[in-house]
C-alpha positions as CSV (number, residue, x, y, z in Angstrom):
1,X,-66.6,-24.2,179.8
2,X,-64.9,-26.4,182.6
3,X,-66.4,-29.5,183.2
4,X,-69.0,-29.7,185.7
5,X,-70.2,-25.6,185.4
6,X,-73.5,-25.3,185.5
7,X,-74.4,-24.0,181.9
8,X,-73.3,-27.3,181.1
9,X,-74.9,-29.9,183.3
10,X,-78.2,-27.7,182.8
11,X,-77.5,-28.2,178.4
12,X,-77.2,-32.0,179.1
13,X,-80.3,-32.3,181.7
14,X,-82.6,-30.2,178.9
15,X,-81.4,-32.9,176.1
16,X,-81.8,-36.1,178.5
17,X,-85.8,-34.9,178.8
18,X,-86.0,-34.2,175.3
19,X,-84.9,-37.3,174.3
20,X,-86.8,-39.2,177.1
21,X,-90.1,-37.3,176.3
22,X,-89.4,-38.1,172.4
23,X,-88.5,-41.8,173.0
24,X,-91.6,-42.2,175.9
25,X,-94.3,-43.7,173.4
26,X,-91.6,-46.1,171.8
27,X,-89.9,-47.2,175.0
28,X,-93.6,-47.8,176.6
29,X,-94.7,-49.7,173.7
30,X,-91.8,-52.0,173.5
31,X,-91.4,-52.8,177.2
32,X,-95.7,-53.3,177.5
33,X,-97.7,-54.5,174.4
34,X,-100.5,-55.7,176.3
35,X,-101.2,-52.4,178.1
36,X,-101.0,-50.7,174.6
37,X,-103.1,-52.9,173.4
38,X,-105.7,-52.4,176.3
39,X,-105.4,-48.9,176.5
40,X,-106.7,-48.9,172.7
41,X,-108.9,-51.5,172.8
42,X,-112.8,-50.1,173.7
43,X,-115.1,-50.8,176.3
44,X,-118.8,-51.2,176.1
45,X,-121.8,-49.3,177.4
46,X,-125.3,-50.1,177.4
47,X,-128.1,-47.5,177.6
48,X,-131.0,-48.9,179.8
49,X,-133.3,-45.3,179.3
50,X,-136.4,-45.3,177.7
51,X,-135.8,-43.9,174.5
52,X,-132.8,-42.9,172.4
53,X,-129.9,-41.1,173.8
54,X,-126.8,-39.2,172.1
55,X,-124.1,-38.6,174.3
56,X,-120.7,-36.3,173.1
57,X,-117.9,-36.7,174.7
58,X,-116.1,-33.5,176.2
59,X,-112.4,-34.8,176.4
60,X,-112.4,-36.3,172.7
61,X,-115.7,-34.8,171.0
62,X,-116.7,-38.3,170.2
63,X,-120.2,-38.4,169.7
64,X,-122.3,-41.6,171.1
65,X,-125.6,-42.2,169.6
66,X,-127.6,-44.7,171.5
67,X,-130.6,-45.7,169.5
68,X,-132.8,-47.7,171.5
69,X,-132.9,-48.9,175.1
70,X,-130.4,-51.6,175.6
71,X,-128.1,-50.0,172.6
72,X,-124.9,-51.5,173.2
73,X,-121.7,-49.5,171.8
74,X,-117.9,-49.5,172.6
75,X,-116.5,-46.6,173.5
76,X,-113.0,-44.8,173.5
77,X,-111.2,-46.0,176.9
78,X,-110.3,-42.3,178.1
79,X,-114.3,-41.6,177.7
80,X,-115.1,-43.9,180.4
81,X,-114.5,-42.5,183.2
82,X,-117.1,-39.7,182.1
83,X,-119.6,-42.3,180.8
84,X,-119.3,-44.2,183.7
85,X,-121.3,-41.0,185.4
86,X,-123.9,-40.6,182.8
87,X,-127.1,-41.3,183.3
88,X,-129.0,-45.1,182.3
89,X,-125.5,-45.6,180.8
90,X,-123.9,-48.9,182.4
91,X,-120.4,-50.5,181.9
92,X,-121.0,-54.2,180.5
93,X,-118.3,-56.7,180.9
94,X,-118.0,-57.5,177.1
């Protein structure tokens, strides 16, 4: 192969995005711990129904049980967005 052909430069573009995909979570950590740390720390819902409520979650199967009106629980932060649009659920600031 002469440099430059095409077979090439396609062989070293394929292993640049492996090696980007494969070094993504470490490179993201490392340049942002606070937005790791955010993106794994929970957020709270409270249930203002009447009675108990369970709630499972259809992007992680996580299942919410809510056991009393004003039930307080934190919650995985890629379930909110969902629970944000359930019913007598609502996002508390703690």
């Amino acid at each position: 192969m002469q440099w430059g052909d095409p077979k090439e430069q396609l062989s070293r573009e394929a292993y640049r995005a492996i090696v980007t995909v494969a070094d993504a979570p470490r490179l993201y950590e490392a340049a942002a711990p606070s937005a790791m740390q955010q993106r794994r720390a929970g957020v709270t819902f409270e249930y203002q129904g009447a009675t108990a409520m369970t709630v499972v979650s259809p992007l992680t199967r996580r299942t919410y049980c809510f056991s009393h009106p004003g039930a307080r629980l934190e919650v995985d932060p890629r379930d909110t967005a969902w629970l944000t649009f359930t019913r007598n659920l609502v996002r508390t600031g703690a």
